[in-house]
N, CA and C atoms as an extended XYZ file, in Angstrom:
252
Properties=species:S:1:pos:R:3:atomname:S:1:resname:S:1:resid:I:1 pbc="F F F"
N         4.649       16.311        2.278 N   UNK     1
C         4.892       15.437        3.420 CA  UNK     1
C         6.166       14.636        3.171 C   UNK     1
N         7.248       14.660        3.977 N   UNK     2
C         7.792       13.594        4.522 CA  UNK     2
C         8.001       12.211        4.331 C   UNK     2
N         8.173       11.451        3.828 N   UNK     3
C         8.508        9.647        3.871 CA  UNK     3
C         9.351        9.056        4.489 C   UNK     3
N         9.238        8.373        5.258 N   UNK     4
C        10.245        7.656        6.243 CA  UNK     4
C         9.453        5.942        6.246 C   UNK     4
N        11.185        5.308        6.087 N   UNK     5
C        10.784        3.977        6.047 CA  UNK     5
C        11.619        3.667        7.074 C   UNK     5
N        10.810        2.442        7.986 N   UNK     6
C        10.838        1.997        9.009 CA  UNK     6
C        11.455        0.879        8.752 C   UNK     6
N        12.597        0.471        9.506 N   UNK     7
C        13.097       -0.530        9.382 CA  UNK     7
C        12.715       -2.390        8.909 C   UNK     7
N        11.154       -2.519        9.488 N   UNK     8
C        10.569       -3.548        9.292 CA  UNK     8
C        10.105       -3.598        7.333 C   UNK     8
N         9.583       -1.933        7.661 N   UNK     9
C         9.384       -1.739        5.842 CA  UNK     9
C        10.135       -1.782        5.207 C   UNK     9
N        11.586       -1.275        5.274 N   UNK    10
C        12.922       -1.974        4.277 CA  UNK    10
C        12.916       -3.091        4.465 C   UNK    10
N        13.084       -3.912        5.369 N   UNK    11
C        13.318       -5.671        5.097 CA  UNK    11
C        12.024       -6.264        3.848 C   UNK    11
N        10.778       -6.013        4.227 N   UNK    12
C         9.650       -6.540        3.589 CA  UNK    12
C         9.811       -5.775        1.872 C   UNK    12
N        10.308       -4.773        2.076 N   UNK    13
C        10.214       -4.518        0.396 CA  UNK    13
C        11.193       -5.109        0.036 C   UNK    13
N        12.745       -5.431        0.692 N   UNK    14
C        13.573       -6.396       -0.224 CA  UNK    14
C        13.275       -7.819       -0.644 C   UNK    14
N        12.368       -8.272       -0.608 N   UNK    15
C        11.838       -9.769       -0.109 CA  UNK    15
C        11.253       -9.601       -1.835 C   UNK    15
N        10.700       -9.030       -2.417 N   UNK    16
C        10.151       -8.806       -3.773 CA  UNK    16
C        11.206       -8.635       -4.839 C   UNK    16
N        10.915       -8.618       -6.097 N   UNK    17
C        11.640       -8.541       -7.000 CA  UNK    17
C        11.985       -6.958       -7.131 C   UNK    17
N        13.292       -6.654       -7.779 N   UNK    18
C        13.914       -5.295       -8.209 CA  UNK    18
C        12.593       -4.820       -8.997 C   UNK    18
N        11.994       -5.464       -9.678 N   UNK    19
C        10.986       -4.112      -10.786 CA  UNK    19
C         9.674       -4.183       -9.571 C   UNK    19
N         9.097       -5.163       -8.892 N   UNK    20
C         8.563       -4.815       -7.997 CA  UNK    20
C         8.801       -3.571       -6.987 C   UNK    20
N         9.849       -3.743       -6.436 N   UNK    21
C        10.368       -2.717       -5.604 CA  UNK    21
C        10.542       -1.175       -6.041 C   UNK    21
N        10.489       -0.894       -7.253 N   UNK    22
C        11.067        0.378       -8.165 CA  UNK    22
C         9.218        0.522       -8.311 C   UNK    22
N         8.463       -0.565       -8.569 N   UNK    23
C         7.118        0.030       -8.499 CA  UNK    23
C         6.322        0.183       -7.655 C   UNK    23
N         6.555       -0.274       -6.255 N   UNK    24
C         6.162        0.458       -5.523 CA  UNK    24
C         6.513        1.592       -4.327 C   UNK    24
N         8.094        1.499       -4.545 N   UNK    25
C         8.493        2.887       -4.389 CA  UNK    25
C         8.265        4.645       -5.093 C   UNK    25
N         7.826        3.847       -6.525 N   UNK    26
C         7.168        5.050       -7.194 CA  UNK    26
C         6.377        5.603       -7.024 C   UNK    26
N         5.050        4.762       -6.618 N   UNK    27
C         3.397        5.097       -6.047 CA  UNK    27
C         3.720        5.195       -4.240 C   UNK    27
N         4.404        4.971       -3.430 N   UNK    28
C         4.875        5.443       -2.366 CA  UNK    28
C         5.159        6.828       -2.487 C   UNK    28
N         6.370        7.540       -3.625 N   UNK    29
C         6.702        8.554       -3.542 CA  UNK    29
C         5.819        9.753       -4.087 C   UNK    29
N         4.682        9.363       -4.806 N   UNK    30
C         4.051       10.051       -5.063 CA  UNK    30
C         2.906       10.664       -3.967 C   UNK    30
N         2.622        9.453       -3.029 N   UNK    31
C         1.819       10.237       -1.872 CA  UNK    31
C         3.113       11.655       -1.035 C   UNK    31
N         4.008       12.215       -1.254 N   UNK    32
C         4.890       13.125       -1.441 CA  UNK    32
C         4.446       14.340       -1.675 C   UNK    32
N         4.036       14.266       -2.778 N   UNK    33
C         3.710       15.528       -3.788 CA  UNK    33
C         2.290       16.008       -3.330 C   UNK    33
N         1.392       15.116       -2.268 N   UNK    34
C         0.174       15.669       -2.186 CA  UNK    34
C         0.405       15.689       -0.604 C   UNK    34
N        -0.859       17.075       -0.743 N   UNK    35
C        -0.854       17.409        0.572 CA  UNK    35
C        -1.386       16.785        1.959 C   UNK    35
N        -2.744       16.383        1.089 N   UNK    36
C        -3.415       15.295        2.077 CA  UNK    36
C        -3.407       14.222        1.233 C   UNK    36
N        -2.519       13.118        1.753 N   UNK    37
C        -2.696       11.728        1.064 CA  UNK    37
C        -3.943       11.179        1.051 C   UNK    37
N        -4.863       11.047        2.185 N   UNK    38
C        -6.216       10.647        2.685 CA  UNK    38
C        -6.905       10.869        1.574 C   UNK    38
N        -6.986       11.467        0.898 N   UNK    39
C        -8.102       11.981       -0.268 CA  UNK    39
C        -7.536       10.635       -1.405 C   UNK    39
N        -6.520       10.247       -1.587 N   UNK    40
C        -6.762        9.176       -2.709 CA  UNK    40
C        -7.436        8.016       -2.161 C   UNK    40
N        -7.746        7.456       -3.492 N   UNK    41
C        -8.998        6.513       -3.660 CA  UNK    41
C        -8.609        4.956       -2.641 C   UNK    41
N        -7.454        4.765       -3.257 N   UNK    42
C        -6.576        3.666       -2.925 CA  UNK    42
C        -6.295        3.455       -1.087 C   UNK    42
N        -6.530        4.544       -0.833 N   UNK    43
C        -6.114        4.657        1.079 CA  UNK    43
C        -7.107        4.480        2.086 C   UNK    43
N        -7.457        3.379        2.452 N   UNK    44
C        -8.311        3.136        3.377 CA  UNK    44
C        -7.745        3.137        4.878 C   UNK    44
N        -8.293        3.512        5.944 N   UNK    45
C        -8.113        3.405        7.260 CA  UNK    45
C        -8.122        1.840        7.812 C   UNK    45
N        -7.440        0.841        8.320 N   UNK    46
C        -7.387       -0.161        9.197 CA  UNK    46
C        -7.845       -0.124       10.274 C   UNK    46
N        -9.171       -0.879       10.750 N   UNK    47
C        -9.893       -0.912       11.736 CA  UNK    47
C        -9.182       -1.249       13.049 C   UNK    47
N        -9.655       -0.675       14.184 N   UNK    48
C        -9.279       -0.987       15.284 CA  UNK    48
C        -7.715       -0.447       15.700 C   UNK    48
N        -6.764        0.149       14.775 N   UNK    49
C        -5.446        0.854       14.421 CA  UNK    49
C        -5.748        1.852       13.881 C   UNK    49
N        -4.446        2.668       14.512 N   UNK    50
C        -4.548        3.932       13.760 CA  UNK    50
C        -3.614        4.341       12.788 C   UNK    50
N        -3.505        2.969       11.895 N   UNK    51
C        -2.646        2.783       10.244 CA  UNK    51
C        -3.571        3.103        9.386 C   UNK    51
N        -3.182        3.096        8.380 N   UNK    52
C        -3.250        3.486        6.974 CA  UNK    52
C        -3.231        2.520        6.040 C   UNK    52
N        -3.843        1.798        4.761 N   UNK    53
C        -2.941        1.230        3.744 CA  UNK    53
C        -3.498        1.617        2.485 C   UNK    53
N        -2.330        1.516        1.894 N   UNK    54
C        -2.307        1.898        0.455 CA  UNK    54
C        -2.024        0.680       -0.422 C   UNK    54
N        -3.533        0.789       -0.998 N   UNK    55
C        -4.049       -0.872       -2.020 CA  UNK    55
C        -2.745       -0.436       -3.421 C   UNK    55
N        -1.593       -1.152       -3.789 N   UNK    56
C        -0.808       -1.033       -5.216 CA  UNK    56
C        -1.172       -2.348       -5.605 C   UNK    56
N        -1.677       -2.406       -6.554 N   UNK    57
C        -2.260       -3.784       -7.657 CA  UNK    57
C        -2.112       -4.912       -6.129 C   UNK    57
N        -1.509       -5.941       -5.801 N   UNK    58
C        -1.912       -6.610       -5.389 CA  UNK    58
C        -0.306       -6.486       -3.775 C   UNK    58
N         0.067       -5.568       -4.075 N   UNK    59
C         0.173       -5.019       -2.577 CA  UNK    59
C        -0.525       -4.435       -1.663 C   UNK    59
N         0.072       -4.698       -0.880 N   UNK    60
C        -0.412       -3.210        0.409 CA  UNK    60
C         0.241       -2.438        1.236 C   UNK    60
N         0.418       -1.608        1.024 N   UNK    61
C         1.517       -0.761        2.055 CA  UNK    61
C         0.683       -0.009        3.282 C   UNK    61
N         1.481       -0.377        4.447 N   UNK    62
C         0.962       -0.065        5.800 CA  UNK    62
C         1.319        1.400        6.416 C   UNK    62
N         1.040        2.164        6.623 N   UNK    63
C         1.552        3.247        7.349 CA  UNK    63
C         0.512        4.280        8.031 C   UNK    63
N         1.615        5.322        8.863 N   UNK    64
C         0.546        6.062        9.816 CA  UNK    64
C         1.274        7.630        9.428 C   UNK    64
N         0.393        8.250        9.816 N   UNK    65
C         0.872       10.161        9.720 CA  UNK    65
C         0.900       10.771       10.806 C   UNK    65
N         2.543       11.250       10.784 N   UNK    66
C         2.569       12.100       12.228 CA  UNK    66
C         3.440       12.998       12.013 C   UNK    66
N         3.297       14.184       12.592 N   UNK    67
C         3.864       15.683       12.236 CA  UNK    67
C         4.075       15.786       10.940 C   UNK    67
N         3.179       15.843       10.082 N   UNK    68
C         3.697       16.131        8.331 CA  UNK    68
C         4.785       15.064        8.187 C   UNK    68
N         4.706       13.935        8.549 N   UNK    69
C         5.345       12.816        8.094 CA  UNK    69
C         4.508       11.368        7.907 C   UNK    69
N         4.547       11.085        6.469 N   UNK    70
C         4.339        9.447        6.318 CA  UNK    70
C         5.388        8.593        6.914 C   UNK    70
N         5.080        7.587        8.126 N   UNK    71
C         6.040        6.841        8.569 CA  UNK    71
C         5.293        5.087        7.984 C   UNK    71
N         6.355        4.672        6.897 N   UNK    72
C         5.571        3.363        6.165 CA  UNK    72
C         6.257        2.325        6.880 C   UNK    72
N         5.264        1.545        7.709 N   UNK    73
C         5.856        0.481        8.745 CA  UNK    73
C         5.684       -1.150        7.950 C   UNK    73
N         5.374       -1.211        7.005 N   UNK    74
C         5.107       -2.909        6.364 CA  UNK    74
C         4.817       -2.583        4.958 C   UNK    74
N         4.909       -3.425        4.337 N   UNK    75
C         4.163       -3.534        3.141 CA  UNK    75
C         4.496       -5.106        2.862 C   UNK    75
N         3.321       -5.559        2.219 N   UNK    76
C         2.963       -6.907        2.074 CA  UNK    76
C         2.488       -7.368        0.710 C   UNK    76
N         2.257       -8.677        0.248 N   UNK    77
C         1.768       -8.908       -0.939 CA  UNK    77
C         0.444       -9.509       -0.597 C   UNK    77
N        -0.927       -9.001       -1.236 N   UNK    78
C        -2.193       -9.266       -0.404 CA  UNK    78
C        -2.390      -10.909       -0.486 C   UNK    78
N        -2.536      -11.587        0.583 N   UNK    79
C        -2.753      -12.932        0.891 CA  UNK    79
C        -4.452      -12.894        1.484 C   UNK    79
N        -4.774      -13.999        2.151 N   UNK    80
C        -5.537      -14.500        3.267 CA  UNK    80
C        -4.585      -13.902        5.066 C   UNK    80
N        -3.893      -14.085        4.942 N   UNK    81
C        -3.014      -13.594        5.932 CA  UNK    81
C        -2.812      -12.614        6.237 C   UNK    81
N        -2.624      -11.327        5.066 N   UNK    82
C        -1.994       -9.811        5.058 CA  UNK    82
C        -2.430       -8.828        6.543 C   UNK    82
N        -3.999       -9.042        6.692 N   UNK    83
C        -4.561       -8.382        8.045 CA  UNK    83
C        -4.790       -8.977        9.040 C   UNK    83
N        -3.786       -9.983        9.612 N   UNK    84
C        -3.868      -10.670       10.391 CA  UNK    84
C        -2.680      -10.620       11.089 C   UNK    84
């Protein structure tokens, strides 16, 4: 599959530190190499949306799948706030 970052998702990952950013671009690029991302542990469905997120230690990265493409629209650092 595909990775495409969405403009809102580049701004929010620069907002973190450089070794932050290099680590979760790594575990981003690895949903890549698999065919169905859905099968890892870490990827739960968002209620009431038809997003995606992917739990990284105390991130979360937001995204949806369309035509054999991951399109990653946010990623956040988990707060009280994050699903809101």
């Amino acid at each position: 599959m595909k990775i495409l970052f969405l403009p809102q998702a580049e701004k929010s990952l620069e907002k973190f530190s450089k070794q932050d950013q290099l680590f979760i671009i790594k575990k981003i690029l690895h949903l890549e190499k698999i065919k169905n991302p859905l099968i890892i542990k870490n990827i739960k469905k968002v209620k009431l949306f038809n997003f995606f997120r992917l739990r990284i230690t105390n991130f979360r990265v937001f995204f949806e799948i369309k035509d054999n493409e991951i399109l990653i629209s946010e990623i956040r650092r988990r707060s009280e706030k994050t699903y809101r």
